[in-house]
C-alpha positions in Angstrom: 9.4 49.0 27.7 5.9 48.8 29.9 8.0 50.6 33.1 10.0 53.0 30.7 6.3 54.3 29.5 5.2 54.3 32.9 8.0 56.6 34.4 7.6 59.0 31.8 3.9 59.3 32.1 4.6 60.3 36.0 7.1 62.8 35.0 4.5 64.3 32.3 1.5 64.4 35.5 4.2 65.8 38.0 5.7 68.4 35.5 2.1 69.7 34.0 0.7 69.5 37.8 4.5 71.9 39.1 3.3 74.3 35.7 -0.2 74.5 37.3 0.9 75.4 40.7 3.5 77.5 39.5 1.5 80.4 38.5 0.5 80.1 42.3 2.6 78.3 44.6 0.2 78.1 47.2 0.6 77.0 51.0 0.3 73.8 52.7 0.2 72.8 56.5 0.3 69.3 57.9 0.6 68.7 61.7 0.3 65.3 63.1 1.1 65.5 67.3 3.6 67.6 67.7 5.1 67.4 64.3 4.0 69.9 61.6 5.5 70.9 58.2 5.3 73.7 56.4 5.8 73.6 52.6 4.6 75.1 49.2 1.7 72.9 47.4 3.9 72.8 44.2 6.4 70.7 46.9 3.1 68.5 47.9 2.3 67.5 44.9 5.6 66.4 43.6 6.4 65.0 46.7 2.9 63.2 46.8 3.7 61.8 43.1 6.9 60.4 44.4 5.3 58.3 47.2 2.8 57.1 45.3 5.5 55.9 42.6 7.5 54.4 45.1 4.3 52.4 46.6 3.1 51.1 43.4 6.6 49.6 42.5 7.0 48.1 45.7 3.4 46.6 45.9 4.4 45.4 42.3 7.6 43.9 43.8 6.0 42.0 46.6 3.1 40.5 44.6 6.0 39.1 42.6 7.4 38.1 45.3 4.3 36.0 46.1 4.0 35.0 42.5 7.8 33.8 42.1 6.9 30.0 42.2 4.2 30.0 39.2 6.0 31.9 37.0 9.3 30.0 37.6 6.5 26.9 36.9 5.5 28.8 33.5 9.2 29.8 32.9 10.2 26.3 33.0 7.1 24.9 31.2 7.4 27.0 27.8 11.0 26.0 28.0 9.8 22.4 28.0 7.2 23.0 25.3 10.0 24.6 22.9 12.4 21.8 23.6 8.9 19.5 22.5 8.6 21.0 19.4 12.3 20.6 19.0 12.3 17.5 19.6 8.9 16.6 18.0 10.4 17.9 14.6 13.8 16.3 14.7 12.1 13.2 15.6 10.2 13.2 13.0 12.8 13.7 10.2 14.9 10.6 12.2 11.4 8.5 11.9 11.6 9.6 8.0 14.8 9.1 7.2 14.8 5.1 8.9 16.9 6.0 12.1 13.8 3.9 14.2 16.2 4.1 17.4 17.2 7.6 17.8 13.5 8.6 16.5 12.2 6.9 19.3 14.2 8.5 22.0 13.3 12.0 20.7 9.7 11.4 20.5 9.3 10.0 23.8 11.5 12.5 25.6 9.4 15.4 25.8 5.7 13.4 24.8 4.4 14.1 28.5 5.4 18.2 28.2 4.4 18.0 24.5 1.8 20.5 23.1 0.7 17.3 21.1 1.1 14.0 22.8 -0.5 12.3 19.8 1.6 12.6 17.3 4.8 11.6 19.8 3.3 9.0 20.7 1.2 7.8 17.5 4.9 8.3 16.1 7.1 6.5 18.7 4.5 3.5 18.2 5.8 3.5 14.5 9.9 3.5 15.4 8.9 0.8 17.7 7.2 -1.3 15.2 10.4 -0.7 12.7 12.4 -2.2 15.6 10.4 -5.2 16.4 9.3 -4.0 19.5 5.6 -4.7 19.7 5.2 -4.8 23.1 6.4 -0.9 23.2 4.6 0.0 19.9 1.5 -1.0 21.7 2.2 0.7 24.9 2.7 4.2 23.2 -0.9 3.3 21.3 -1.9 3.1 24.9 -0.4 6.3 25.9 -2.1 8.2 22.9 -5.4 7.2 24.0 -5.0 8.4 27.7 -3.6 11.7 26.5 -6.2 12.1 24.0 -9.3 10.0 24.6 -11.2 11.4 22.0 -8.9 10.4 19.1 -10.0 7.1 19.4 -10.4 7.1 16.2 -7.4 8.1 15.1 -5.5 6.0 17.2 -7.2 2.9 16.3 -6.8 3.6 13.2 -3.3 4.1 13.6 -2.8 0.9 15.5 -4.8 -0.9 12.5 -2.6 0.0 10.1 0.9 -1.0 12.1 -1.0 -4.7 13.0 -1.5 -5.1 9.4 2.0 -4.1 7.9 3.2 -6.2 11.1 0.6 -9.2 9.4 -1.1 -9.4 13.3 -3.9 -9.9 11.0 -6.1 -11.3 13.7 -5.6 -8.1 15.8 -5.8 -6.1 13.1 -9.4 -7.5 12.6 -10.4 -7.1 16.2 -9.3 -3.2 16.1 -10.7 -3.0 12.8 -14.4 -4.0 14.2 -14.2 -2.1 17.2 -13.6 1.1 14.8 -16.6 0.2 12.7 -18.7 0.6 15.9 -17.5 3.4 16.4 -17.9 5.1 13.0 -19.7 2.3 10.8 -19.1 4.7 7.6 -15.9 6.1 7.8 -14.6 5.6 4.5 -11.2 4.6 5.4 -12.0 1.6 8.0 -13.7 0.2 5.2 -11.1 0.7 3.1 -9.0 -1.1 5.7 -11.3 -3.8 6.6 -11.8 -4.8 2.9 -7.5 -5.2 2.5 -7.6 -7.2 5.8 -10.0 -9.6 4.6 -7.7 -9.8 1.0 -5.2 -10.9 3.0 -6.8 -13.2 5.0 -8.6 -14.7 2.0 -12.0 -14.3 3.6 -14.0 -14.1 0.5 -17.1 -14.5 2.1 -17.1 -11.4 4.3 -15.5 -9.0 1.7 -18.7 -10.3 -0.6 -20.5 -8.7 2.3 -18.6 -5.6 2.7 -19.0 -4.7 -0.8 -22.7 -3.1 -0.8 -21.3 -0.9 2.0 -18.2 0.5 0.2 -19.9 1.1 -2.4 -22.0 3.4 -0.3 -18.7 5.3 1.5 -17.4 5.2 -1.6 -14.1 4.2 -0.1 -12.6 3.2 -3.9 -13.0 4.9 -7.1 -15.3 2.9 -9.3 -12.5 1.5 -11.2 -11.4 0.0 -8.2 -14.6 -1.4 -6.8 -15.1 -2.8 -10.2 -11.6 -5.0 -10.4 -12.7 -5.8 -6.8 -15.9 -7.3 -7.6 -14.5 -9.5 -10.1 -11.8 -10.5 -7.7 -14.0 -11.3 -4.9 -16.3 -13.6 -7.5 -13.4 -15.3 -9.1 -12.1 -16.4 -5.8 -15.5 -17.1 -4.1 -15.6 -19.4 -7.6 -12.7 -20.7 -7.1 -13.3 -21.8 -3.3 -16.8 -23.1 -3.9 -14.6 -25.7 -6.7 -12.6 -27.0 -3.8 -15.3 -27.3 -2.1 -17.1 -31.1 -1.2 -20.2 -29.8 -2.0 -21.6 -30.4 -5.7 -23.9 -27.7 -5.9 -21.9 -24.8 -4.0 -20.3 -23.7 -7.6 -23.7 -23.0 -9.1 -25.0 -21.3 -6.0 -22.0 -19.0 -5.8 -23.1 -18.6 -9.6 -26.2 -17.5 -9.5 -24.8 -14.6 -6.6 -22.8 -13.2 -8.7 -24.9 -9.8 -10.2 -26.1 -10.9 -13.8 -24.2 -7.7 -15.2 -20.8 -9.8 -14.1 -21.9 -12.9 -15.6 -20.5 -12.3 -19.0 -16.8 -10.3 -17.7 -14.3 -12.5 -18.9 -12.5 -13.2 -16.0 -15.5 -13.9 -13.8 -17.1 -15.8 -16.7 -14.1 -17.7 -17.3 -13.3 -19.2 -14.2 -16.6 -20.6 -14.4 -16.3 -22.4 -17.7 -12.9 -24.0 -16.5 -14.6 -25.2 -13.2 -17.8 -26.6 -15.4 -14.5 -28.3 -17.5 -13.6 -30.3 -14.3 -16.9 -31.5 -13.6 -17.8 -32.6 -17.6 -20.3 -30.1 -17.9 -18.6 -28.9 -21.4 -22.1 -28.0 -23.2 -23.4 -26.1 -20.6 -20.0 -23.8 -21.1 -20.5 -24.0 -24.5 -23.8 -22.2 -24.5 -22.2 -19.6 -21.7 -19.1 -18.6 -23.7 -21.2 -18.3 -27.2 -24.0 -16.4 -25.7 -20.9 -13.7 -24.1 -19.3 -13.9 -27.4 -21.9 -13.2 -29.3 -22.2 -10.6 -27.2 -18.8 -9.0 -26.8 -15.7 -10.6 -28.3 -12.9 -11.6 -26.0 -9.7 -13.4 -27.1 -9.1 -15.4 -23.9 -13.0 -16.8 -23.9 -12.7 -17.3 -27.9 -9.2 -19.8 -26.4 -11.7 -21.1 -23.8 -14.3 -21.9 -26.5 -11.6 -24.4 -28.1 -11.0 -26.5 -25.3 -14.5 -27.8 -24.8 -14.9 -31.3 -25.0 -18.5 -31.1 -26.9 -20.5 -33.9 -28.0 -20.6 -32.8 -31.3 -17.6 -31.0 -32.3 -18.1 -30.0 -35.7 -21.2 -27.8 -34.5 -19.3 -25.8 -32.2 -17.0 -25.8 -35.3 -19.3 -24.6 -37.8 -20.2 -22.1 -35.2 -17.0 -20.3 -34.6 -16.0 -20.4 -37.9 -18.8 -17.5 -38.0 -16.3 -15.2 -36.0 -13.5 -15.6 -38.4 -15.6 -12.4 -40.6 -14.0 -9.5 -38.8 -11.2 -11.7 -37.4 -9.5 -13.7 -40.1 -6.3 -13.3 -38.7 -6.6 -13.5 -35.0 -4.5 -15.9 -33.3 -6.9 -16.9 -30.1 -9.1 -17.8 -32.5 -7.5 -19.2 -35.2 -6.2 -22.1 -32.3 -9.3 -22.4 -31.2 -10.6 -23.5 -34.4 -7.5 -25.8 -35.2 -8.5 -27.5 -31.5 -12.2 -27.9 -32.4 -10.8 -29.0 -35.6 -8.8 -31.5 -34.2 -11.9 -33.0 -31.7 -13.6 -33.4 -35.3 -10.6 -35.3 -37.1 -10.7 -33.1 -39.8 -7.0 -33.0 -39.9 -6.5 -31.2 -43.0 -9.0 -28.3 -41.8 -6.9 -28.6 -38.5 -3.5 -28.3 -39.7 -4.7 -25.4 -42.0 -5.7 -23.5 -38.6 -3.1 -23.7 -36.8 -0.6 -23.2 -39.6 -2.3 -20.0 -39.6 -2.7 -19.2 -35.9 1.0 -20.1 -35.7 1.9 -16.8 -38.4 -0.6 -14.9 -36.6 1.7 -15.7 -33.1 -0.4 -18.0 -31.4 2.6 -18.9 -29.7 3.7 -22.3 -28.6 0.6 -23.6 -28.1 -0.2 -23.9 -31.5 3.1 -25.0 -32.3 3.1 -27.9 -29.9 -0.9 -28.6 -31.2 0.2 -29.1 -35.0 3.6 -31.1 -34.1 1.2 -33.9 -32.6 -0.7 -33.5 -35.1 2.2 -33.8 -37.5 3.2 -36.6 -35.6 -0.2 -38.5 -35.9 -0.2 -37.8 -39.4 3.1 -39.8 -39.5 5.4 -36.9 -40.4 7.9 -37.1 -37.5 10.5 -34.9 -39.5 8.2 -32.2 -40.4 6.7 -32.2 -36.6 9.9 -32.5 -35.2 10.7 -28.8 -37.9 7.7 -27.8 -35.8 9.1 -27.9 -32.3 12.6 -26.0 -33.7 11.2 -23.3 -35.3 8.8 -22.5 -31.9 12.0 -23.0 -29.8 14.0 -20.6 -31.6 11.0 -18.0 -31.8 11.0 -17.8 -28.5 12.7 -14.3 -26.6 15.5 -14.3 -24.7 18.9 -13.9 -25.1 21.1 -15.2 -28.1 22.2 -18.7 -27.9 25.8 -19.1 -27.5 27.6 -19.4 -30.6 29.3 -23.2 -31.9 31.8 -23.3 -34.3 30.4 -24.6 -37.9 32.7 -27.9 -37.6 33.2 -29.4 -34.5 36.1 -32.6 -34.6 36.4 -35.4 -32.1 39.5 -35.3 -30.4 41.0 -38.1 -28.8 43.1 -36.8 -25.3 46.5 -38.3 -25.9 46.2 -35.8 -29.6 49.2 -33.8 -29.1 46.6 -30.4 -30.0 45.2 -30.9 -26.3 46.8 -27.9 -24.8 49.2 -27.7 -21.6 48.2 -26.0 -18.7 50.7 -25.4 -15.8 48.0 -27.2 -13.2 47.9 -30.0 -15.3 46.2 -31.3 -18.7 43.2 -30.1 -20.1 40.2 -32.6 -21.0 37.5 -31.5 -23.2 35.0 -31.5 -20.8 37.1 -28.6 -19.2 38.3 -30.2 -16.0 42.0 -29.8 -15.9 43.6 -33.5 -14.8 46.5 -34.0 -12.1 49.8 -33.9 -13.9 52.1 -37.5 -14.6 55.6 -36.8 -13.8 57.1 -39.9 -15.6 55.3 -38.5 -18.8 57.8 -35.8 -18.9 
């Protein structure tokens, strides 16, 4: 199209420079030694337009000529470059659709021609971790970074995340830090760092990490919340294994005071005070919080202590039965206190009533030893059916109403051809000489 419009811009100059000289054809001489010519200037100048044509293209021709090898070179390299993309894309959709093998190949093929070497290779390093080939996967991670050094965040990140699916959680650690140096807020890492040390149970530094993704605000507060209580709980719950005595309290008195009374946090802590006899101390704990805020599974905590002087605790609780005559958590709780005070008759009253209120089998299996105490085996032992039978699940298979001993010589035992039939169901070897 380019040498289409310049031909006819040629022809336009020549034929408005022959209209020109038309109106005078003028004269023109040239002489060179003992040549000369003799022509009309109209002649000239078309002739002159000709030669200067035919110069330019050829100049053009040999330049080309001289140019051949880099544009064969950029020929070749967009046809690279679209087979890439090609490739790039189709990998992709194999790496989606769990074909780790054939992905691979396709990513790798073109990576080095690619117009983005990261993704192949950030991508390749996934299909090779799908496979089991670590040794690859970390290879292409090493490729990504020398085509793009400054993704090295994005890269280690990516490497991060395949160490942890792959649980290489002690590499994933080591990448992990070396990506906080090199962007100690990025929202993300922390994110990262604080699943890592989940998995590795390392309560102590996720305690730490906590102030500073709160700051990122790498979790919606919802989450950092149910994360706060699960970092306490378990840092309880380690410092009660532990051989020192006075770790639990000190991992107490850590936690913020706005978490002392959640229920979860707060109840871990009564159960490990349980273990070591320190029942009054929970005592005063769980009444403060429920006084506080009501909360069924502290109100079941509250019945298990082993107090000194039961029937306080007792006359205490029964001040929550106001708004909540008919709740099951507590009504149990009060038949257990009940029971710690021998006031049986109060006791079985409770958990009578916790039982209608579905306390569940708990209460069921607290008033059938009471029943049994009491000296009313048959009434306990009513107990334990009807809890049995409350119980979900599917329907019990069905017995005929009247059930008659048999005796396996009885001529009702049916004939099988493999034999005879016990009633147990096993089918015995056949006697000849009975027939």
């Amino acid at each position: 199209m380019k040498l289409l419009l310049q031909a006819c811009l040629f022809l336009v100059l020549g034929g408005l420079a022959a209209w020109v000289i038309g109106k005078d054809s003028g004269y023109a001489f040239l002489a060179w030694g003992n040549w000369s010519v003799e022509l009309s200037l109209a002649m000239l100048v078309l002739l002159s337009f000709v030669l200067l044509g035919l110069l330019y293209y050829v100049l053009r021709f040999l330049f080309g000529l001289l140019h051949l090898p880099g544009s064969i070179f950029r020929w070749r390299r967009k046809l690279q470059q679209r087979r890439a993309r090609q490739a790039l894309t189709q990998g992709l959709v194999e790496l989606a659709e769990g074909h780790w093998q054939q992905a691979e190949k396709l990513l790798t093929r073109y990576a080095q021609v690619s117009d983005t070497p990261l993704i192949n290779y950030l991508s390749a390093a996934q299909a090779a971790q799908r496979q089991g080939l670590d040794d690859r996967r970390d290879a292409y991670i090493r490729l990504a970074h020398q085509h793009m050094p400054t993704a090295d965040v994005a890269v280690s990140l990516t490497q991060a995340e395949l160490q942890i699916a792959h649980q290489q959680f002690e590499q994933a650690l080591a990448t992990l830090k070396h990506l906080r140096e090199l962007a100690p807020r990025h929202a993300y890492v922390l994110r990262l760092l604080a699943q890592l040390y989940q998995q590795l149970a390392d309560w102590e530094h996720l305690h730490k990490l906590l102030p500073e993704l709160k700051k990122a605000q790498a979790y919606r507060p919802d989450q950092i919340a149910a994360l706060e209580v699960l970092v306490y709980r378990s840092l309880l719950q380690d410092a009660a294994a532990s051989m020192e005595v006075s770790r639990l309290d000190t991992v107490w008195h850590k936690i913020p005071r706005n978490l002392h009374q959640e229920p979860v946090i707060l109840g871990e802590y009564v159960r490990q005070l349980q273990q070591r006899h320190r029942d009054e101390e929970a005592e005063q704990l769980l009444r403060g919080a429920l006084k506080k805020h009501w909360h069924e599974d502290l109100a079941a905590l509250y019945g298990l202590l082993d107090v000194a002087e039961p029937s306080v605790a007792l006359t205490r609780a029964e001040q929550w039965l106001d708004d909540r005559e008919l709740n099951p958590a507590l009504l149990l709780a009060l038949g257990r206190l009940s029971l710690r005070a021998q006031l049986w008759g109060k006791a079985r009253r409770y958990l009578e009533a916790a039982i209608h209120s579905g306390a569940g089998l708990a209460a069921s299996r607290e008033l059938g030893r009471l029943l049994d105490h009491l000296g009313e085996p048959e009434a306990a032992m009513q107990v334990y059916r009807q809890a049995i039978v409350s119980q979900p699940g599917p329907e019990p298979v069905a017995l005929p109403e009247h059930i008659r001993s048999r005796n396996m010589n009885d001529a009702e035992v049916p004939h099988t051809d493999a034999g005879l039939l016990d009633m147990s169901g096993v089918v015995l070897e056949k006697n000849p000489g009975s027939y």
